[in-house]
N, C-alpha and C positions, 0 to 999 in steps of 0.2 A: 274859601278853596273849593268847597263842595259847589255852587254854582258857579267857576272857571270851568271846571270839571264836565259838569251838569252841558253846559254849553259848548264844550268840545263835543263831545257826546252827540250834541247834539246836531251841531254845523259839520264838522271835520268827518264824524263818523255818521250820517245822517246823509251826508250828502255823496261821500266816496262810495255805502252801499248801491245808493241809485246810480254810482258810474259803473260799478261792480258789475251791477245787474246788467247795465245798458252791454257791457262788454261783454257778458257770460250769452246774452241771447242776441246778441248782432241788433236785427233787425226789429223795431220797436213799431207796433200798429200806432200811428197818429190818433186814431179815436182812442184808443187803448189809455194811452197816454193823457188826453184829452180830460178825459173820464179820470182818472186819477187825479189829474190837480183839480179841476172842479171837485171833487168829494174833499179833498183836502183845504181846497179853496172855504165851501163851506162851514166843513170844520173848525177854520180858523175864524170867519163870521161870527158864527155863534162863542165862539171864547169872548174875541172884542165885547159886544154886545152882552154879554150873561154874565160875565167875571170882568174885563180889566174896566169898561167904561164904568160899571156902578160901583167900583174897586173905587175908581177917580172922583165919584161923586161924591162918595163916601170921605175920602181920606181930603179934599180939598173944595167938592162946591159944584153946581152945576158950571159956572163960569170957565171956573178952571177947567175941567174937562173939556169942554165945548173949543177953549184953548188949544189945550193939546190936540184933540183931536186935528182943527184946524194946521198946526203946527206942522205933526205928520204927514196930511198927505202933502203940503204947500213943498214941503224936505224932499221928497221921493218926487214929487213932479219935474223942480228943478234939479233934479238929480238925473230923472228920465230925458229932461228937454237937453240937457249938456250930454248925454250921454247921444240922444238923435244927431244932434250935431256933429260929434265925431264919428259917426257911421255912415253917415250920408253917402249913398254911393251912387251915383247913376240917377238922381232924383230919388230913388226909395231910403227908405231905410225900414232895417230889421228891428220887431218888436222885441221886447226885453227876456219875457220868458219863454213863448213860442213863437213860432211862424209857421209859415206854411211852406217858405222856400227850409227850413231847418228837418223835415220831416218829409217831401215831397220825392227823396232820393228814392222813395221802395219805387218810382216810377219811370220813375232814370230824368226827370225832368231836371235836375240842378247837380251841376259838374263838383267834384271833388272838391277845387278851390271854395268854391260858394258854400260846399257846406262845411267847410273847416271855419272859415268865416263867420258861419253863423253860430258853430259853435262857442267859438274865440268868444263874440258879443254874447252872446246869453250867460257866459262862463263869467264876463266882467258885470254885467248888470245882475244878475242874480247874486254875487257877492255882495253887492251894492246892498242890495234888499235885504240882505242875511244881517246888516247890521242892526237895524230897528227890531229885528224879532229877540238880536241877541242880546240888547237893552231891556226889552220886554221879560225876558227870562230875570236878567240880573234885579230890575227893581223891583219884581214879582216876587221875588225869591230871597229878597232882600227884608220885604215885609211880610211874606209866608213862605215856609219854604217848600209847602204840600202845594200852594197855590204856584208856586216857581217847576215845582217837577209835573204837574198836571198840562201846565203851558208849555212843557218845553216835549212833551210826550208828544200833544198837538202840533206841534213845531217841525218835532220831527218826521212826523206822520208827511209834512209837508215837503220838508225837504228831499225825501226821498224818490219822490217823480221830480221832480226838479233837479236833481243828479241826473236822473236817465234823459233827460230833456237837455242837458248838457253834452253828458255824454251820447246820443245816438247819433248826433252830427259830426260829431271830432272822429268818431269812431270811422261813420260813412264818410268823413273825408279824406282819412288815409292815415291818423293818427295812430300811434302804436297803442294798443290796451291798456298796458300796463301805465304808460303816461296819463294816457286821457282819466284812468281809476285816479293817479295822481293827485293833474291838475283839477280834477272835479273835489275830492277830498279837500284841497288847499281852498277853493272858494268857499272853505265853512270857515275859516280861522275869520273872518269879519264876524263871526256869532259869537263868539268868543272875547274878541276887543267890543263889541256892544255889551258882553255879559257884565266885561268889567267899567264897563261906565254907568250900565245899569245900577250898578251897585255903590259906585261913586254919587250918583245923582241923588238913589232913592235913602243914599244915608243923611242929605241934608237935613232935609223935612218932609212933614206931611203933603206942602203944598209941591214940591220937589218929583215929592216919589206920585203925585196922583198927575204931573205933567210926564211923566215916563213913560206911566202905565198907558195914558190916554195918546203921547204922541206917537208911540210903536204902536200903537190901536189901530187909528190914522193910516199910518204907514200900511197895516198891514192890510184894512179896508182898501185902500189905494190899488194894491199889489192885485187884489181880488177881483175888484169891479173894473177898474182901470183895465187889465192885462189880461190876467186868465179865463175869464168866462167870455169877453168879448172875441177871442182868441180861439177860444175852444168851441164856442158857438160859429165862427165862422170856418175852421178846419174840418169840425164833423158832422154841420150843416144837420143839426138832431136836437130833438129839444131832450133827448136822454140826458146830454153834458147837467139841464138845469134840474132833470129829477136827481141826477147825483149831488150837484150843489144844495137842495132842501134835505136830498138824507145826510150829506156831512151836517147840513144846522144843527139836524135832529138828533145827531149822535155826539157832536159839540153839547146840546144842552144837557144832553144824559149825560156827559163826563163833567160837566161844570156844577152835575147835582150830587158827583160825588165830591165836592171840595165842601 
């Protein structure tokens, strides 16, 4: 019960703050923004990496990790490419976590419809994403529960530019407040249904719970390299975005040396 809990927390209220926010101040700087999930982007880096992959190697083998890893991103990729599919608009389609058409309204360059739209997509694929982190929690927390509240703090750290990255479009598209705080809140309950598979998986076995650990790893690598730094590096055209990303490592490994 303590990590269902842990993971509401973490999704539901994690990510309704960041609509919060997005609604309390309107109008969101795209670097601003940018800058926030890169630092948090890193932060989640250095978890993978310092805590859940040697978690994996430990509890199951290099194999197995190397496994799950592979597992996670191959899940989220075909998760991304089905989800491109159904957005396809016009020849383009919108990336998962940012864009540039999602954030481009301070210029007036993209009409209301379009960024409702891009809000609607970032709001169903970021739910998408929300699930392997919520996995990650529950099998973490399953086999430590300091190591389960450590990961889910990072988690949240993340979630919360990832509300406002939700909500600064639905908002700029004409969306009422109080819904879009809502809808942005309800795209955390998939953290929640992961917490509790997390914890299903990592009660089988050791080899069980160190494919958990390492395929939300995966996953969350994916999420990072894949989407937000490529994303953020071409919206604020700054290599600032990558010193943010090495100070979240940096402050990921200082939080992984208190576990």
């Amino acid at each position: 019960m303590e990590i269902i809990l842990l993971t509401a927390i973490v999704g539901i209220v994690g990510m309704g703050l960041g609509g919060l926010i997005a609604a309390l101040l309107g109008k969101i700087s795209p670097k601003v923004m940018c800058w926030m999930l890169s630092f948090a982007g890193g932060v989640m880096v250095s978890i993978v990496s310092f805590e859940l992959v040697p978690e994996g190697i430990e509890l199951g083998g290099i194999g197995i990790a190397v496994a799950g890893l592979v597992l996670g991103i191959a899940v989220v990729t075909v998760l991304n490419r089905l989800l491109d599919r159904v957005t396809i608009k016009d020849g383009d389609s919108l990336e998962a976590h940012i864009s540039q058409a999602g954030f481009s309204h301070e210029s007036g360059l993209v009409g209301k419809p379009a960024l409702l739209r891009s809000g609607i997509i970032m709001l169903i694929a970021i739910s998408l994403h929300n699930l392997p982190e919520g996995i990650a929690i529950g099998a973490a927390g399953t086999h430590d529960i300091r190591m389960g509240v450590i990961l889910a703090a990072v988690i949240m750290l993340h979630c919360i530019p990832e509300g406002m990255a939700i909500g600064a479009p639905l908002i700029g598209g004409g969306m009422a407040r109080w819904k879009t705080v809502g809808l942005t809140a309800l795209s955390g309950v998939p953290t929640v249904i992961g917490g509790a598979i997390g914890m299903l998986i990592g009660g089988i076995s050791d080899t069980a719970l160190a494919l958990a650990l390492t395929g939300a790893g995966g996953a969350m690598l994916y999420v990072v390299f894949g989407e937000i730094l490529p994303q953020s590096s071409i919206i604020t055209k700054s290599r600032f975005t990558t010193f943010a990303a090495l100070f979240g490592i940096i402050v990921g490994l200082l939080i992984t040396a208190l576990h």
